[in-house]
N, CA, C and O atoms as a DFTB+ gen file, in Angstrom:
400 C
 N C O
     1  1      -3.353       0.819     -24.690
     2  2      -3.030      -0.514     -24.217
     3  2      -2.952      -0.492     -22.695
     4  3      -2.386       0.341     -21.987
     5  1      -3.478      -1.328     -22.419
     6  2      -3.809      -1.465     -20.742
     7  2      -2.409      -1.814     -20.013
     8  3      -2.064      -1.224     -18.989
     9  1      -1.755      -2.662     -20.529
    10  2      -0.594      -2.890     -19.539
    11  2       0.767      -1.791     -20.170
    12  3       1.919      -2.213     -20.066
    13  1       0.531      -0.500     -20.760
    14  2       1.727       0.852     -20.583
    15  2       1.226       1.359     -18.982
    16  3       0.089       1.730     -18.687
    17  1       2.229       1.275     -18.196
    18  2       2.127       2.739     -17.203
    19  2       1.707       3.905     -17.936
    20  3       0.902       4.447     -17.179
    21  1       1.786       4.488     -18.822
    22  2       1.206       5.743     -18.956
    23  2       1.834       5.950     -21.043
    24  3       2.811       5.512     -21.651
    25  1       0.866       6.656     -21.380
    26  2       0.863       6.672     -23.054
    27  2       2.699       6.666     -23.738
    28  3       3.270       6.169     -24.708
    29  1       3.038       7.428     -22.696
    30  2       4.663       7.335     -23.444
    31  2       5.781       6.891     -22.451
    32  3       6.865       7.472     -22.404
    33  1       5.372       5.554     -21.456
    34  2       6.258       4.843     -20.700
    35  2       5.353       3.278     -20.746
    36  3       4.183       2.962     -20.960
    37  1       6.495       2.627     -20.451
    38  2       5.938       1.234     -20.845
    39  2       6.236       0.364     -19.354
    40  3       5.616      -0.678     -19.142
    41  1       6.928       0.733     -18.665
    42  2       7.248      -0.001     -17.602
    43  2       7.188       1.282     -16.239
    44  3       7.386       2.492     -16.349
    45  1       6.900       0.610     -15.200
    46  2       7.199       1.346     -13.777
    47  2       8.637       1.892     -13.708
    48  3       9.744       1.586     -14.150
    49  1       7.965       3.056     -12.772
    50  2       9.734       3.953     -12.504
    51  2      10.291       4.051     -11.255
    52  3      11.169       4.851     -10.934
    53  1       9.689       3.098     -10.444
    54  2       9.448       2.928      -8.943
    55  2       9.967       1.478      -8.483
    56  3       8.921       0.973      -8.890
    57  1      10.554       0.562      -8.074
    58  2      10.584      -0.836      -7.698
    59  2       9.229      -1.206      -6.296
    60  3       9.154      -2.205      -5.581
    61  1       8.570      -0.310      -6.316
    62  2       7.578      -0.297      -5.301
    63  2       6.380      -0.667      -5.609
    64  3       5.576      -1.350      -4.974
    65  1       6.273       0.077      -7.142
    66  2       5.334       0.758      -7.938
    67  2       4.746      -0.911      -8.490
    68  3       5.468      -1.902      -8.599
    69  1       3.034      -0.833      -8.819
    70  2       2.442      -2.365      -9.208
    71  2       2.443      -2.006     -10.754
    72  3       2.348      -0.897     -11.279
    73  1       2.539      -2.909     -11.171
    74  2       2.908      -3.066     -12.762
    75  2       0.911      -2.394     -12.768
    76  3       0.106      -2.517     -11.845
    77  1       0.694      -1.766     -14.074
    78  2      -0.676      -1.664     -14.368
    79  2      -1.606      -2.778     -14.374
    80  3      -2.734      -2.807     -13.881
    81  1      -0.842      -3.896     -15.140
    82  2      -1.799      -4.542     -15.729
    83  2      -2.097      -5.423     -14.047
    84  3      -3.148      -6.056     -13.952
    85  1      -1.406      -5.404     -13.176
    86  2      -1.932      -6.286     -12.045
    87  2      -2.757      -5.322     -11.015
    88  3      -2.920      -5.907      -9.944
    89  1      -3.303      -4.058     -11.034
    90  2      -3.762      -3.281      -9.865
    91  2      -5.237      -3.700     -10.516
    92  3      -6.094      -3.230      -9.768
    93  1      -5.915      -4.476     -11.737
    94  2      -7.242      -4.873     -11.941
    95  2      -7.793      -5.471     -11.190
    96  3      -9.024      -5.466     -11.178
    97  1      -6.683      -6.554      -9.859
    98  2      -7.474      -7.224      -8.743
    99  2      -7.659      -6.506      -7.742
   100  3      -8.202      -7.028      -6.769
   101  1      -7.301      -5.236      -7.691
   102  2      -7.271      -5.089      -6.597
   103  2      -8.459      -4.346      -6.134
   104  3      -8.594      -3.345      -6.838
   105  1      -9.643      -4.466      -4.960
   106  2     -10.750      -4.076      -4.741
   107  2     -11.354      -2.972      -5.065
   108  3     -12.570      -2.798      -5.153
   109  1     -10.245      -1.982      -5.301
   110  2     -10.651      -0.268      -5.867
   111  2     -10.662      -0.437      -7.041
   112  3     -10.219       0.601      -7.532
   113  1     -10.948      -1.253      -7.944
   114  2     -10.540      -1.373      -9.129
   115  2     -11.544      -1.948      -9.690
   116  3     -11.931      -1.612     -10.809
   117  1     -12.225      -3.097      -8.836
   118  2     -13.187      -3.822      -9.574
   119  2     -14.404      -3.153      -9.912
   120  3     -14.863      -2.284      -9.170
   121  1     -15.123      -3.594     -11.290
   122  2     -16.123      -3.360     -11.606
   123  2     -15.916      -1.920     -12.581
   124  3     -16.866      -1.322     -13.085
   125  1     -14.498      -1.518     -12.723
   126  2     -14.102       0.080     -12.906
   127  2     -13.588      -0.398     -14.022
   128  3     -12.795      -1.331     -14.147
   129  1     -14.233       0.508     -15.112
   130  2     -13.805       0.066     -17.006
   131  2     -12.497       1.331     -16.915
   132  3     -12.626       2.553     -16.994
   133  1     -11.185       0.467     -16.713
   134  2      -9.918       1.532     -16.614
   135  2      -9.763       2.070     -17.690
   136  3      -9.043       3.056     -17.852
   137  1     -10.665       1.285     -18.924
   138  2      -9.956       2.089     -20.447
   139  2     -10.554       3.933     -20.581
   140  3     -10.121       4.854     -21.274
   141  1     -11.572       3.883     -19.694
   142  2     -12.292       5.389     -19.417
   143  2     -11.844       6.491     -18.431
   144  3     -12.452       7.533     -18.187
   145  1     -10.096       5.869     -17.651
   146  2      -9.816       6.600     -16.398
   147  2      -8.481       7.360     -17.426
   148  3      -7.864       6.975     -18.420
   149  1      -8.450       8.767     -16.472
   150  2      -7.316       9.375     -17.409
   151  2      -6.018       8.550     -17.500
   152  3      -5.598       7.749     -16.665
   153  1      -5.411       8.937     -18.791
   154  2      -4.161       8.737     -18.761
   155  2      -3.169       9.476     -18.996
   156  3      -2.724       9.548     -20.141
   157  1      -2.597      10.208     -17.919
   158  2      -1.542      11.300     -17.759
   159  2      -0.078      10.846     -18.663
   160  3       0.102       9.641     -18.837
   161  1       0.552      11.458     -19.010
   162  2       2.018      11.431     -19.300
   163  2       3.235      11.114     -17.999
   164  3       3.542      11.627     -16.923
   165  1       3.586      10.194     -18.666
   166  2       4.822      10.044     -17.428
   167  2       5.159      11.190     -17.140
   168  3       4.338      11.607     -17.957
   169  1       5.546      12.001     -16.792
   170  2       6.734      13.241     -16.205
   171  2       7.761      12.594     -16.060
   172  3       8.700      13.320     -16.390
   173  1       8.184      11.407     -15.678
   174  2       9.635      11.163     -15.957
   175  2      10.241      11.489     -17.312
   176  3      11.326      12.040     -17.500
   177  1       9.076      10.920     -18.546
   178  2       9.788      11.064     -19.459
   179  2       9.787      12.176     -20.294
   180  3      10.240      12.289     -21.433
   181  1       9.141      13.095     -19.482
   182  2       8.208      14.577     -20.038
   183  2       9.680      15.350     -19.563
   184  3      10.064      16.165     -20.402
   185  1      10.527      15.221     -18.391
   186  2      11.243      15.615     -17.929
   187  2      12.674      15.282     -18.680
   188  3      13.645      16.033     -18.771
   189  1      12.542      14.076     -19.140
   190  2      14.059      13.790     -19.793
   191  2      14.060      13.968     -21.104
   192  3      14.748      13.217     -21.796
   193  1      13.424      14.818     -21.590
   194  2      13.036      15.296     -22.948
   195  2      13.671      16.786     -22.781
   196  3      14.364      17.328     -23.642
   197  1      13.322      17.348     -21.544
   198  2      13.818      18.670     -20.998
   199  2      15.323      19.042     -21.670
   200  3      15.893      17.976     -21.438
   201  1      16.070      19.666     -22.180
   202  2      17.610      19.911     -22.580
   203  2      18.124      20.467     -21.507
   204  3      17.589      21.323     -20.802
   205  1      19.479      19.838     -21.342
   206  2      20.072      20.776     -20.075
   207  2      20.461      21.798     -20.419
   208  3      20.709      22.294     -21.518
   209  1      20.527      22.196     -19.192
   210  2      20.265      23.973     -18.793
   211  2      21.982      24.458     -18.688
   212  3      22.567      24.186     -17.639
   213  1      22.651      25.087     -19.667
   214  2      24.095      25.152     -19.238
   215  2      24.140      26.221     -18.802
   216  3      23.340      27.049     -19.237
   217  1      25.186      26.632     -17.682
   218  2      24.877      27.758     -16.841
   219  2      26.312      28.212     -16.644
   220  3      27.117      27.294     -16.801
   221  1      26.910      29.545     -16.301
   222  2      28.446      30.006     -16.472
   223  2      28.978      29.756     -15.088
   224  3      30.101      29.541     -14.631
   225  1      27.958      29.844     -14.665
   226  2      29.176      29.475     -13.139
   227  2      28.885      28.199     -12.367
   228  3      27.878      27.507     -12.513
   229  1      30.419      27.855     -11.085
   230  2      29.732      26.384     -10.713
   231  2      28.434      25.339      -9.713
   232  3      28.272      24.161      -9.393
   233  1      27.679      26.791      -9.517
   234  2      26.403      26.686      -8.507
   235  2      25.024      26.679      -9.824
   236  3      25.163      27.252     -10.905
   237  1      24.434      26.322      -9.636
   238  2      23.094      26.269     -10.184
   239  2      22.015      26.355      -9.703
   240  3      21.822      25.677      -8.694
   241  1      21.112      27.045     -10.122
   242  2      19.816      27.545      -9.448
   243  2      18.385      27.118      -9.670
   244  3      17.741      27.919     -10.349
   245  1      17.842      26.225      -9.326
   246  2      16.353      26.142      -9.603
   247  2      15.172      26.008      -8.600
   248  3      15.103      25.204      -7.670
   249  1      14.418      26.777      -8.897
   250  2      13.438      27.241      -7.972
   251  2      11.946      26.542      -8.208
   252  3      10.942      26.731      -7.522
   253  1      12.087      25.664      -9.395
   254  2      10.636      25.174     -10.043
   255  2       9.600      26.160     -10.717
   256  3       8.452      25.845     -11.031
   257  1       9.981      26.975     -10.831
   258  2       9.196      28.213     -11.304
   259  2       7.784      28.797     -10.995
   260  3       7.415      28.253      -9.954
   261  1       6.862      29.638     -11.426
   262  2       5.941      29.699     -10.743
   263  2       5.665      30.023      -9.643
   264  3       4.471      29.883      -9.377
   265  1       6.722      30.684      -8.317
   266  2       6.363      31.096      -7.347
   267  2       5.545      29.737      -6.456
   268  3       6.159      28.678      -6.330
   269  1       4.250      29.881      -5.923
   270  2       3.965      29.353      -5.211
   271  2       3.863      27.851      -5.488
   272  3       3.809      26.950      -4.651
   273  1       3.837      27.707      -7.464
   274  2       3.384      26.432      -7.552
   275  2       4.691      25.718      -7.854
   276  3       4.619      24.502      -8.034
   277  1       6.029      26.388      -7.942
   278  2       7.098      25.776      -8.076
   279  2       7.035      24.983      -6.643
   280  3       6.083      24.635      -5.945
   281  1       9.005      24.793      -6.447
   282  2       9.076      24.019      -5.416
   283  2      10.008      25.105      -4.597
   284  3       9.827      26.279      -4.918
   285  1      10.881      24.868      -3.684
   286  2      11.883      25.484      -2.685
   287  2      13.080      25.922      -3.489
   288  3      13.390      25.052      -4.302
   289  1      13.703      26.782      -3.519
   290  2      14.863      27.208      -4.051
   291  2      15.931      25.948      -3.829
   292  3      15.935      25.543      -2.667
   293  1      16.532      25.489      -4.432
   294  2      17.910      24.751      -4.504
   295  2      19.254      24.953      -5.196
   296  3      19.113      25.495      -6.293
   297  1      20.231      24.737      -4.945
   298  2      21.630      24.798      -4.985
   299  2      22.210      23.995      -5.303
   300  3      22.462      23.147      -4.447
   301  1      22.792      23.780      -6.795
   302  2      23.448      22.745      -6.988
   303  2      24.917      23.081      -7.692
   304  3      25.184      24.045      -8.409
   305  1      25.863      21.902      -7.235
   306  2      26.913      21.669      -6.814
   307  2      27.727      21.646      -8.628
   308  3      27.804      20.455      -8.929
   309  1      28.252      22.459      -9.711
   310  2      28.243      21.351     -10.502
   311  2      29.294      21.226     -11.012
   312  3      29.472      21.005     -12.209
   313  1      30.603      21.420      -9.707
   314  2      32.020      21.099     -10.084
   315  2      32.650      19.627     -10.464
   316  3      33.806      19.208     -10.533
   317  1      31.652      19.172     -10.629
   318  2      31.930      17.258     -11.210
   319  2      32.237      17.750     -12.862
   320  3      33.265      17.400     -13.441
   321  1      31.551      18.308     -13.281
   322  2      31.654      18.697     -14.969
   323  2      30.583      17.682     -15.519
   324  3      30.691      17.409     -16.714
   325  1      29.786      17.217     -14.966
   326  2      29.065      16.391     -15.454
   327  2      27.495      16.856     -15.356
   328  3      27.315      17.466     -14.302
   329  1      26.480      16.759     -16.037
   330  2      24.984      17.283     -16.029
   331  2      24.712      16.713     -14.262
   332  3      24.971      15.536     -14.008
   333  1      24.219      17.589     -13.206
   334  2      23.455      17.316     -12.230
   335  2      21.944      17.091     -12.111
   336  3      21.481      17.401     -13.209
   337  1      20.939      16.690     -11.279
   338  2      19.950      16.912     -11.248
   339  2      19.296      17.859     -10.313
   340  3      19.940      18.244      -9.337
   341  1      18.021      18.295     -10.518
   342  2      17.574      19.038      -9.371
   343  2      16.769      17.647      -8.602
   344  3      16.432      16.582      -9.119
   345  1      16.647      18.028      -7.466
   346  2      16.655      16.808      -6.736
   347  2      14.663      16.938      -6.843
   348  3      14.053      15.941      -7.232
   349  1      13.927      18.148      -6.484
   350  2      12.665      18.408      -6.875
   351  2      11.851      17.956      -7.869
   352  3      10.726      17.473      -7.741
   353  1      12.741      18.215      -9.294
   354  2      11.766      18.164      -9.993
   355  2      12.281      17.593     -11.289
   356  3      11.575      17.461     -12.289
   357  1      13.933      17.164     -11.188
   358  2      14.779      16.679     -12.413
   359  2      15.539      17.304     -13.455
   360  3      16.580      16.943     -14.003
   361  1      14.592      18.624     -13.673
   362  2      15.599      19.121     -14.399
   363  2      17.440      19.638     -14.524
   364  3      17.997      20.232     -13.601
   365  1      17.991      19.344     -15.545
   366  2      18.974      18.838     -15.312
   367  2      19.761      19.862     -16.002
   368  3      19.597      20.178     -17.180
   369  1      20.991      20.573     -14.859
   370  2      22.246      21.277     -15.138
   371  2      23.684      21.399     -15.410
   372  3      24.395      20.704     -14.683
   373  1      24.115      21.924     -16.051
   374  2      25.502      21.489     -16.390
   375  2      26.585      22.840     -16.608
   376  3      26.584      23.424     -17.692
   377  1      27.269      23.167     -15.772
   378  2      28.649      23.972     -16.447
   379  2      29.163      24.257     -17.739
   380  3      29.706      23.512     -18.555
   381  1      28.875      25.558     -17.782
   382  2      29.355      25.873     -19.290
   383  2      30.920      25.045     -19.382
   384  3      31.600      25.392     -18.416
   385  1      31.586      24.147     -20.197
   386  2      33.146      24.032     -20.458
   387  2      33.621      25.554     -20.537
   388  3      32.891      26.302     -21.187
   389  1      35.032      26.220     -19.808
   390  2      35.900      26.818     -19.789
   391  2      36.920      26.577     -20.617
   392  3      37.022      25.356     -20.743
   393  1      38.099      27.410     -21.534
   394  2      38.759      26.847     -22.489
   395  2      39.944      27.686     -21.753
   396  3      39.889      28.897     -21.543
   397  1      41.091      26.782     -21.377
   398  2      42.021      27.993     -20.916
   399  2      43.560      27.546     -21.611
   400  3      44.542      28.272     -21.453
């Protein structure tokens, strides 16, 4: 269906972002049969499918994996007790609960 953003999202994830079904006017577009152009998977929602990552202590580590094709090492904070995000790439961390 022409007006999903992408096979398993139905709306934009951007307030920037042009709805699908309206980028058909736009000059790069014309004359171009879109039902033949790829259609990738959101990664937003490829990402929130991901399970969080519970980890024993209150820093968290993700590097994006892959070495060069990951992203920058990051540090996250996760004395809130609540799941954080990585700011890169989304995946999402959380503090083991302590029982004392």
């Amino acid at each position: 269906e022409l007006a999903q953003q992408a096979p398993n999202r139905e709306v934009t994830w951007t307030k920037s972002q042009r709805e699908r079904e309206d980028i058909v006017d736009d000059p790069r577009f014309v004359q171009m049969e879109l039902d033949g152009q790829p259609r990738p998977m959101a990664a937003i929602e490829l990402v929130a499918e991901e399970p969080v990552r519970i980890v024993d202590g209150r820093l968290a580590c993700c590097d994006g994996g892959d070495g060069a094709l990951g992203h920058p090492r990051v540090w996250i904070n996760l004395d809130e007790g609540k799941p954080e995000s990585c700011g890169y790439c989304g995946l999402r961390f959380e503090m083991k609960p302590h029982h004392h």
